[in-house]
C-alpha positions as CSV (number, residue, x, y, z in Angstrom):
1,X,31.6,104.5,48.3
2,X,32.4,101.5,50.8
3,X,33.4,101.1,54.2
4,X,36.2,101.8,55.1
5,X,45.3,110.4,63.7
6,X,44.9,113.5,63.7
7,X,48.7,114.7,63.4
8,X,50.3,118.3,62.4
9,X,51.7,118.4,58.6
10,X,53.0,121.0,56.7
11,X,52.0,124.7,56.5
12,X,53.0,126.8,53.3
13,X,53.2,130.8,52.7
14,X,54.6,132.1,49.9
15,X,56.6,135.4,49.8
16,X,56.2,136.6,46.4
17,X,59.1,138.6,45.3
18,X,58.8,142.2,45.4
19,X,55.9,142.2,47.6
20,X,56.4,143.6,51.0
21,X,54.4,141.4,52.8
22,X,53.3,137.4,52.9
23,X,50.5,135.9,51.8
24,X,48.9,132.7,51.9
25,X,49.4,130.0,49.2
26,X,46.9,128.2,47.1
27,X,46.6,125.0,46.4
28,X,47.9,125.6,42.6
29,X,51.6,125.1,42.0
30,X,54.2,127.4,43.8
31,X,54.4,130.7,42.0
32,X,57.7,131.6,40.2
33,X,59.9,133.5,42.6
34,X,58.7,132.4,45.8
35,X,59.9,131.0,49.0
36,X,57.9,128.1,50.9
37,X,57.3,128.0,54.7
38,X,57.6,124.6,55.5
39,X,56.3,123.7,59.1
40,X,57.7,120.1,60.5
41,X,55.3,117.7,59.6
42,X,57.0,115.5,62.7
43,X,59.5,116.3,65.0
44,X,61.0,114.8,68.6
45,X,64.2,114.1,70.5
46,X,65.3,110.5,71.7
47,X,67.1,109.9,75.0
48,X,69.6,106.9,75.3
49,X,68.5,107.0,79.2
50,X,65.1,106.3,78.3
51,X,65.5,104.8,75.2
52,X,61.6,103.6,75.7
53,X,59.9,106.6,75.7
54,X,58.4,108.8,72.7
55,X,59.1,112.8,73.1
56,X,56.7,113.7,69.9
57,X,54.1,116.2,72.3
58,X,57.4,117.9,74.2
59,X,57.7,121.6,72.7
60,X,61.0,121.5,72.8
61,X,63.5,119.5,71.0
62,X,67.1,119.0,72.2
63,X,70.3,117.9,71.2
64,X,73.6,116.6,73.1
65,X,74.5,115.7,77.0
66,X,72.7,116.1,80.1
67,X,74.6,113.7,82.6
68,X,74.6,110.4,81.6
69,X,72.3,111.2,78.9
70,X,72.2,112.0,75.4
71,X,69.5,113.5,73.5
72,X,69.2,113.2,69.6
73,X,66.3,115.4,67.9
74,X,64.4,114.3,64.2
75,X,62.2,116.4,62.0
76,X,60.7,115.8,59.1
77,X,59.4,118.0,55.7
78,X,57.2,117.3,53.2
79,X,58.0,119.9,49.8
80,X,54.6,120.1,47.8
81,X,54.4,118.3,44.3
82,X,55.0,121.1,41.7
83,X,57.9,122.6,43.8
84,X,61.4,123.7,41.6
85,X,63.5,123.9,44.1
86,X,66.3,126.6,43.7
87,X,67.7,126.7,47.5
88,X,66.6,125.4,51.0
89,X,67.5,125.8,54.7
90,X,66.0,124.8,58.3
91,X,65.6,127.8,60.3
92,X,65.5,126.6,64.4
93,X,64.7,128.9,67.4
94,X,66.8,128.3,70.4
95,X,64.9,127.7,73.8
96,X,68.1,127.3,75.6
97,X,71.7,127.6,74.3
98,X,75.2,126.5,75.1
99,X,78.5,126.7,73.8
100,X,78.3,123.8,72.0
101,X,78.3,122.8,68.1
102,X,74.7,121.1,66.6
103,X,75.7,118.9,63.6
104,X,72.8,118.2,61.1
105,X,72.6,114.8,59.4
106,X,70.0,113.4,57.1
107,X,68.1,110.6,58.0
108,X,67.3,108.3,55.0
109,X,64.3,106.5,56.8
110,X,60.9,109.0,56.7
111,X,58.6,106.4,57.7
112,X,58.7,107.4,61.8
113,X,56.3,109.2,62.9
114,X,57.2,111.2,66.3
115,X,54.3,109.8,68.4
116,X,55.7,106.7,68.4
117,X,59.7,107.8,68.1
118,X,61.7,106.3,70.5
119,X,65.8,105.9,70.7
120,X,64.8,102.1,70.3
121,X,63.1,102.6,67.5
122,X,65.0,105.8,66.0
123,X,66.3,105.5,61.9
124,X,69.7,105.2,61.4
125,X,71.6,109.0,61.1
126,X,73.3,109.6,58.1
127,X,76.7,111.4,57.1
128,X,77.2,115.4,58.9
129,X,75.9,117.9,56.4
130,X,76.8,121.1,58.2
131,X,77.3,122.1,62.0
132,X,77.5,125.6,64.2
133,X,77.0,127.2,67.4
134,X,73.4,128.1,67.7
135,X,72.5,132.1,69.1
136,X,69.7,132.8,69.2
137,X,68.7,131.1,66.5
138,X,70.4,128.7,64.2
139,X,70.1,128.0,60.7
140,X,71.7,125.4,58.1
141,X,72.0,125.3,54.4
142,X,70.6,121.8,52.8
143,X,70.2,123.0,49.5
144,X,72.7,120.5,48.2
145,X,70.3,117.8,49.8
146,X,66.5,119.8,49.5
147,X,66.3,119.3,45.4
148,X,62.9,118.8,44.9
149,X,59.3,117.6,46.3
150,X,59.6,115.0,48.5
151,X,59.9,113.9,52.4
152,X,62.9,115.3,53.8
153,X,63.7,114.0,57.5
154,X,67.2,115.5,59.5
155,X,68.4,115.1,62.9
156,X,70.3,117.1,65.4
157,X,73.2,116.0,67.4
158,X,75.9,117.2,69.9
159,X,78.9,115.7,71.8
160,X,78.6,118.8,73.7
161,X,76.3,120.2,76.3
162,X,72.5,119.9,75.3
163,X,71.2,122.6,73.4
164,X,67.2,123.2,73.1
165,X,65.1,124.6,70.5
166,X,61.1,125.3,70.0
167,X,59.8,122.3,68.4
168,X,56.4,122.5,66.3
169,X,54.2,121.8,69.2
170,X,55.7,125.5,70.4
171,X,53.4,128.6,70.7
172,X,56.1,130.5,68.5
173,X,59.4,129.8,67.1
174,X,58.6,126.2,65.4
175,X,61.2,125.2,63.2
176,X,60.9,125.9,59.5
177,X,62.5,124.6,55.9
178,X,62.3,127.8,53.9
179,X,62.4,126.7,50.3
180,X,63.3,128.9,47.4
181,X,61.8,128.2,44.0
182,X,64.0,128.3,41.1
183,X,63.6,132.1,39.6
184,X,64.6,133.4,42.7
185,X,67.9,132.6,41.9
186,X,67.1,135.5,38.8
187,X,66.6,139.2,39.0
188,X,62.8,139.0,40.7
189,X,59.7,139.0,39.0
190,X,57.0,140.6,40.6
191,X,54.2,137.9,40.4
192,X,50.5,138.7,40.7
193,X,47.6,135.8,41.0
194,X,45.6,135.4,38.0
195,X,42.0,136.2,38.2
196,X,39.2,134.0,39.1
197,X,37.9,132.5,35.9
198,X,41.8,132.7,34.4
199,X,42.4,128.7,35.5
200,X,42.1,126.5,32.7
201,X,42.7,122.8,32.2
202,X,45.2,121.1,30.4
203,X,45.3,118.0,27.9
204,X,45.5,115.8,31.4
205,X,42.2,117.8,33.1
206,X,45.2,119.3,35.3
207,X,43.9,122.8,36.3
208,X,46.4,125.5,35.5
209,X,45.4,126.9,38.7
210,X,42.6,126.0,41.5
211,X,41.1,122.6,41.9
212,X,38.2,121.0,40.2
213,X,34.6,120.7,41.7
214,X,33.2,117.3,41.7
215,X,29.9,115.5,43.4
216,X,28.6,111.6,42.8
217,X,24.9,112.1,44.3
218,X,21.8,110.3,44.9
219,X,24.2,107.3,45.3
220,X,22.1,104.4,46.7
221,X,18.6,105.5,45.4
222,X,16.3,104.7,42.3
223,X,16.8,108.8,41.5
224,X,18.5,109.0,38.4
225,X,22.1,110.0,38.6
226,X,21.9,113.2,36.5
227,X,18.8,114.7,37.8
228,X,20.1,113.9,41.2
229,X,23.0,116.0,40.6
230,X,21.3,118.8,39.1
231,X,19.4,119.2,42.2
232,X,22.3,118.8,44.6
233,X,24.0,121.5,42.2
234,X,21.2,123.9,43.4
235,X,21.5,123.0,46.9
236,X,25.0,123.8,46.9
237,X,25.4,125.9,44.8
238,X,27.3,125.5,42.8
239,X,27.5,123.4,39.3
240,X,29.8,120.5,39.6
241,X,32.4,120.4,36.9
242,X,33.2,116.6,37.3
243,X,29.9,114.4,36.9
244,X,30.7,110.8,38.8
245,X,28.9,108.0,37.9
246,X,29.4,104.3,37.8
247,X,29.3,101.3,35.4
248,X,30.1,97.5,35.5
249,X,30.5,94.9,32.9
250,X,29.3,95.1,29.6
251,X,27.1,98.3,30.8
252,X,26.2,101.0,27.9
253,X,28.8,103.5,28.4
254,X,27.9,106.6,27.7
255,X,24.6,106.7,28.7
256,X,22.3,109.4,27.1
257,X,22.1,110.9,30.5
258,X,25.7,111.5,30.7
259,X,26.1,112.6,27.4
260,X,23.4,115.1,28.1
261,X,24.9,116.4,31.7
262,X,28.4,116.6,29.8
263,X,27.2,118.6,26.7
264,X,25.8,121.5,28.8
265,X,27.1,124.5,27.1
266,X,25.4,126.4,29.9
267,X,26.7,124.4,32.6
268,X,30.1,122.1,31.6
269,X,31.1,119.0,33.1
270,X,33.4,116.6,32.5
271,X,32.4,113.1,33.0
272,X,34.4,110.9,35.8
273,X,33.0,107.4,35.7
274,X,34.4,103.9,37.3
275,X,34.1,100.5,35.6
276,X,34.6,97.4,37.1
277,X,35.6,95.7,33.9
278,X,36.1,92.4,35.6
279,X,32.6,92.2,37.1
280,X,31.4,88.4,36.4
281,X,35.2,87.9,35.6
282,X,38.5,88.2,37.4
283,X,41.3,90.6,37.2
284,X,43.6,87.7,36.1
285,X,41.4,86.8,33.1
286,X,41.2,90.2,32.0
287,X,44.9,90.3,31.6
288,X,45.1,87.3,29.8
289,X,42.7,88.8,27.6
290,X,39.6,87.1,28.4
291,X,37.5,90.4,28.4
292,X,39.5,91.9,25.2
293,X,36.0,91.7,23.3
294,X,34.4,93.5,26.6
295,X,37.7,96.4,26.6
296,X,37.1,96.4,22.5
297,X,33.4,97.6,22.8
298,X,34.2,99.8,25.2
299,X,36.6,101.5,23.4
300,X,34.2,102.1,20.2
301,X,31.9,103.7,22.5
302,X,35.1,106.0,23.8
303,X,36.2,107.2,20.7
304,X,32.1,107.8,19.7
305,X,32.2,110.1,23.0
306,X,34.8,112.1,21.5
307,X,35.0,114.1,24.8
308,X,37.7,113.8,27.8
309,X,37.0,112.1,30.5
310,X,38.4,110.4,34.0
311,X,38.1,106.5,33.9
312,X,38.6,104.6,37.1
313,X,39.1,101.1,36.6
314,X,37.9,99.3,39.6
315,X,38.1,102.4,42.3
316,X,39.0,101.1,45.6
317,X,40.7,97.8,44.5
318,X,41.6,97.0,47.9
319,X,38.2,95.9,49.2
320,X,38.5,93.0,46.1
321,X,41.3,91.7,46.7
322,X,41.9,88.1,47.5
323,X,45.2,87.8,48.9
324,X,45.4,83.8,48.0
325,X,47.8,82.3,45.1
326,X,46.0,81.5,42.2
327,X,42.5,83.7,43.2
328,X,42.8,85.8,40.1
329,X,42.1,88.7,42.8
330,X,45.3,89.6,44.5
331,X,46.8,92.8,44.2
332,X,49.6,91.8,41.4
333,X,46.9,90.7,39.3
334,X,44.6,94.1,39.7
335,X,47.9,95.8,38.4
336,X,48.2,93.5,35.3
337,X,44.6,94.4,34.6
338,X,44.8,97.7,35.0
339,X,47.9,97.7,32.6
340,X,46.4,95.7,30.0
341,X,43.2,97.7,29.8
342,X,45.0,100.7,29.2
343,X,47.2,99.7,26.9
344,X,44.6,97.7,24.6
345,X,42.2,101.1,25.0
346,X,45.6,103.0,23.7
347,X,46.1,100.5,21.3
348,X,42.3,100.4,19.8
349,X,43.0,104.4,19.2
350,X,41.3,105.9,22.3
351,X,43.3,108.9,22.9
352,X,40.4,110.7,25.3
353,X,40.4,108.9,28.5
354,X,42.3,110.3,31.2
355,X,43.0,107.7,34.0
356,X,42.8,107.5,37.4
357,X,44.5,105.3,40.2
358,X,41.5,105.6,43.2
359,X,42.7,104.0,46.5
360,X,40.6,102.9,49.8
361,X,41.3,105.1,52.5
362,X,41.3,102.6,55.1
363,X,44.0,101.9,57.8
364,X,43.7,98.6,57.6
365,X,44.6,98.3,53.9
366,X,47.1,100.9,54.2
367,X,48.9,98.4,56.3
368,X,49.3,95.8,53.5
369,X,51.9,96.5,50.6
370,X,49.1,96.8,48.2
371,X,49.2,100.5,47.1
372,X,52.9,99.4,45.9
373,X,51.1,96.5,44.7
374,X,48.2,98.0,43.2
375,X,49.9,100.4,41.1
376,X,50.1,99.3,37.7
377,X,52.9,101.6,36.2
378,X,53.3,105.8,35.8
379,X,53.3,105.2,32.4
380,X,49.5,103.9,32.5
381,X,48.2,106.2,35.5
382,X,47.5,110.1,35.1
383,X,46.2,111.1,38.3
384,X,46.3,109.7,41.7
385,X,42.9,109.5,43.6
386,X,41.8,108.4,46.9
387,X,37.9,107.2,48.6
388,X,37.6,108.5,52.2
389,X,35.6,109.6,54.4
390,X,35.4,111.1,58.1
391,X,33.0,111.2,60.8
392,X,31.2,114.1,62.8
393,X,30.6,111.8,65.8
394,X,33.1,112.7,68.6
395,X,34.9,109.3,69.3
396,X,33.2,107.5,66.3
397,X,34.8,105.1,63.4
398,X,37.2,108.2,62.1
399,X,35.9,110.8,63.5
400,X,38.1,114.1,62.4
401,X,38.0,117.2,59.3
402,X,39.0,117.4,55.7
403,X,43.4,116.6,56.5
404,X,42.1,113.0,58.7
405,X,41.2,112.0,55.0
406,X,44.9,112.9,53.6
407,X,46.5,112.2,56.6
408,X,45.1,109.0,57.9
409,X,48.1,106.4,59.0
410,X,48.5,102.8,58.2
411,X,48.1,100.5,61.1
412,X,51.5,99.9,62.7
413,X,52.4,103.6,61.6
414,X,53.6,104.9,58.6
415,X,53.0,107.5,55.6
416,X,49.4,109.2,54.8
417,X,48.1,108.8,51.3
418,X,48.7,112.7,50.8
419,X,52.6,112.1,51.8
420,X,53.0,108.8,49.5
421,X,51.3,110.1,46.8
422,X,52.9,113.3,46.4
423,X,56.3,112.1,47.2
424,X,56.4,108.6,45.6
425,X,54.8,109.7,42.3
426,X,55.4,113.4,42.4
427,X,54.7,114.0,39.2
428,X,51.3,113.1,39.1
429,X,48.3,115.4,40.1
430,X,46.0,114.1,42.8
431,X,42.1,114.0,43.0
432,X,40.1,113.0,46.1
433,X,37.5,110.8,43.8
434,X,34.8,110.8,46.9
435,X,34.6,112.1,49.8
436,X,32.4,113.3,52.5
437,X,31.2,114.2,56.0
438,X,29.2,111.3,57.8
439,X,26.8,110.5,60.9
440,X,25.0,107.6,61.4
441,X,21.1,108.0,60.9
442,X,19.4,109.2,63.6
443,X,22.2,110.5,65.4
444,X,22.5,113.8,64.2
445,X,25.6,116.2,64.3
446,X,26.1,119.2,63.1
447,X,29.2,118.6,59.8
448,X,30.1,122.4,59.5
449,X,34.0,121.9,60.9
450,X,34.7,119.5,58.2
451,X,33.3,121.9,55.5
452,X,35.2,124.3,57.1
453,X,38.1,122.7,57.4
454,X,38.6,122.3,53.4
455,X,40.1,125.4,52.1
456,X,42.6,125.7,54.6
457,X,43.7,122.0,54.5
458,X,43.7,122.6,50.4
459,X,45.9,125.5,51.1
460,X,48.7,123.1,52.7
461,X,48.7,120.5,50.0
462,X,49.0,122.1,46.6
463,X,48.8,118.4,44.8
464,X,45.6,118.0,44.9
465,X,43.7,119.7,41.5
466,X,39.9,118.0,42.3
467,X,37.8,117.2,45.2
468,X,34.6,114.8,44.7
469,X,32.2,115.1,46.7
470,X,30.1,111.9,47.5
471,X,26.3,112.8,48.4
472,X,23.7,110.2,49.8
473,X,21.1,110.1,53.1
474,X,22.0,106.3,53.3
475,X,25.3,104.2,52.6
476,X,25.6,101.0,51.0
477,X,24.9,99.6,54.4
478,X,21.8,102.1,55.1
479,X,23.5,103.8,58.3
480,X,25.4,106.6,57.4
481,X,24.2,109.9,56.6
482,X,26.8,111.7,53.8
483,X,24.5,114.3,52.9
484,X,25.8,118.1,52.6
485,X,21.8,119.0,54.3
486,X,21.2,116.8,57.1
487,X,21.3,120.5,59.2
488,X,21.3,123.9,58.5
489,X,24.4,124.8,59.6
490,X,26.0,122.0,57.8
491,X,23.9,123.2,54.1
492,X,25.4,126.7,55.2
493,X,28.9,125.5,55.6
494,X,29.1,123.5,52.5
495,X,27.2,126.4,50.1
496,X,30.3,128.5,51.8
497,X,32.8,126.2,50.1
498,X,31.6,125.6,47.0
499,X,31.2,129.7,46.3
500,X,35.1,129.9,46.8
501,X,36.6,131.0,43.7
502,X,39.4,128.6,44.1
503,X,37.0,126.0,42.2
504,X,36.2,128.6,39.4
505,X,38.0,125.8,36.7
506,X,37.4,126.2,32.8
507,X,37.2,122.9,30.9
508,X,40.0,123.5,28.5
């Protein structure tokens, strides 16, 4: 763990076929035969007369002539990771109608964001896919457009009078991308969730359903790692199926410890541990194979493990880098090192690590082109995994719940990691590899909302398949209080969560 805007984003219920009625998703992959609720993860008008100001709270959004001025309205959808998409349309609810016809367009640019939307700094419109004259409500088919997961962003236009519909700041009638999955297209199949205990993972530690429990305590204390997590295990709960722990160098890898806490028949973990194989080094060296005898030893000791686990190379790289020619640290050469690591480890015969691409979540990062430049290739990462943290503090250094982790925006504006990651590399499941609830010490507050906050905020983004949980009385700087007991209330919320059966996960 290391230093480091609130906005809507997309709701998700499923109606299963043959049911009657709808119910809420989880966080697994769509079920076969259903149809996704999308809510507008942004949406706004523009107005050439006031081509200044941003329209992002308004709950209305409106589109054609009012006098002298023309209004232009965007929305944008994220479709979860996972999603085979068989059919989509936007559903809008008219506020106030006319006689005229609403052409929809898609908007190649989905970096906007509508608090800052502005007819100055609107995206370019792209070619008409469909128009009508709204009733009461209006409706348009983008199925040829909606193919899979991904940010979708349209816009609404008329030459006509101005039309206005509820936007997604509305008390009722926000506009909605209903996505079909891909059996509804066959006679329906009545689909029923699989028992608690059913989820299972895969070659990749992917769950087959539900999302993987995982804690990192004691972090920034002499306690040893593994009775430190046994004991937070009983004050949560809950036994933590991923075991974090950390190693540098030439460090022994596994230790007895974690060979111990990850042959548990009674209590089974998997074992998620970061290396900073450069420590002493640089991440340009490595590449060049100057730690090949370091990355061969490790390997022996892999292959002697025998069991699956995460590996982290360097978690939150951007806090290293050095962005100077010739540093050996900048953000080109931590993908070199990350490639070449992996591929000597494949090379050398270890075929049981499962790897992990962990990011900073930390605006000011975000703002750089370094998780493009990070990333060291899809055919070297298998999961996606972000650090962050929020605060409890009211008005304190990112103070919010569990989707301010997700959702947090670069400086200047832009995508949240959950968006990137699930759209840029769709393919690959997504693990929050710490995170946690923080005030500063001595200034108690109570972290209960955040705890709270989890399972629905899971329920909106089914990419991610494991949470970490990051536990400690004091951060690396001694002022910040992560713990899950620092009040009763807060111990009560968290011991909520971890009973949910959505983290019921069987190490396949």
């Amino acid at each position: 763990m290391r230093r480091s805007k609130l906005k809507k984003y997309s709701v998700m219920t499923a109606v299963i076929a043959g049911a009657a009625g709808v119910a809420a998703a989880g966080p697994a992959q769509a079920a076969a035969g259903t149809t996704l609720k999308l809510a507008a993860g942004d949406d706004a008008y523009v107005s050439s007369a006031r081509t200044g100001v941003a329209f992002g709270a308004e709950t209305k959004l409106v589109a054609g002539v009012a006098g002298k001025e023309t209004k232009t309205s965007f929305l944008k959808f994220a479709v979860p990771a996972g999603t085979k998409v068989a059919g989509a349309r936007l559903v809008l609810t008219t506020q106030a109608a006319s006689a005229s016809t609403v052409a929809i367009r898609q908007v190649a640019n989905t970096t906007w964001a509508e608090g800052k939307l502005t007819a100055a700094t609107a995206p370019a419109l792209g070619s008409v896919l469909g128009s009508a004259v709204p009733g009461a409500t209006l409706s348009f088919d983008l199925g040829k457009v909606v193919k899979g997961p991904g940010t979708y962003a349209f816009a609404l236009s008329s030459t006509g009078a101005a039309v206005r519909f509820q936007s997604a700041e509305a008390k009722t009638g926000a506009p909605v991308l209903e996505v079909k999955t891909d059996t509804d297209v066959s006679p329906p199949v009545v689909s029923t969730p699989k028992p608690a205990g059913d989820c299972v993972t895969d070659a990749k530690l992917v769950p087959s359903c539900g999302v993987l429990w995982g804690a990192a305590a004691g972090g920034f204390t002499t306690a040893p790692r593994d009775q430190a997590l046994k004991d937070w295990e009983k004050l949560s709960g809950r036994t933590s199926t991923i075991f974090h722990t950390y190693h540098k160098g030439d460090e022994t890898f596994p230790t007895k410890a974690e060979i111990a806490m990850t042959s548990d028949a009674a209590s089974p973990r998997v074992l998620l541990t970061n290396w900073k194989i450069a420590y002493g080094s640089s991440w340009a060296k490595v590449a060049q194979g100057q730690q090949d005898k370091r990355i061969d030893a490790f390997a022996a000791r892999a292959k002697a493990y025998g069991k699956k686990f995460f590996l982290v190379l360097n978690h939150e790289p951007e806090n290293d880098v050095v962005a100077r020619a010739g540093s050996g640290m900048e953000a080109k050469d931590f993908a070199a090192m990350y490639r070449h690591t992996i591929l000597r480890l494949r090379a050398q015969g270890v075929t049981n690590v499962v790897n992990v691409m962990a990011y900073m979540g930390n605006e000011k990062w975000m703002a750089q082109s370094w998780w493009k430049d990070l990333y060291p290739g899809d055919d070297v990462v298998d999961w996606m995994g972000l650090d962050s943290y929020v605060s409890v503090e009211p008005g304190y250094y990112h103070a919010g719940k569990f989707n301010d982790l997700l959702d947090r925006a670069p400086t200047g504006g832009g995508l949240g990691f959950y968006e990137w990651s699930t759209t840029q590399h769709a393919a690959k499941p997504l693990m929050v590899a710490e995170w946690g609830a923080y005030h500063r010490v001595g200034k108690i507050h109570d972290k209960s909302a955040v705890y709270h906050s989890v399972l629905p905020e899971l329920a909106k983004r089914p990419g991610i398949k494991a949470i970490v949980y990051f536990d400690t009385k004091h951060d690396d700087e001694g002022d910040r209080d992560i713990s899950i007991d620092s009040t009763p209330a807060a111990l009560a919320a968290f011991k909520k969560l971890a009973a949910d059966p959505i983290f019921k996960v069987k190490l396949g």
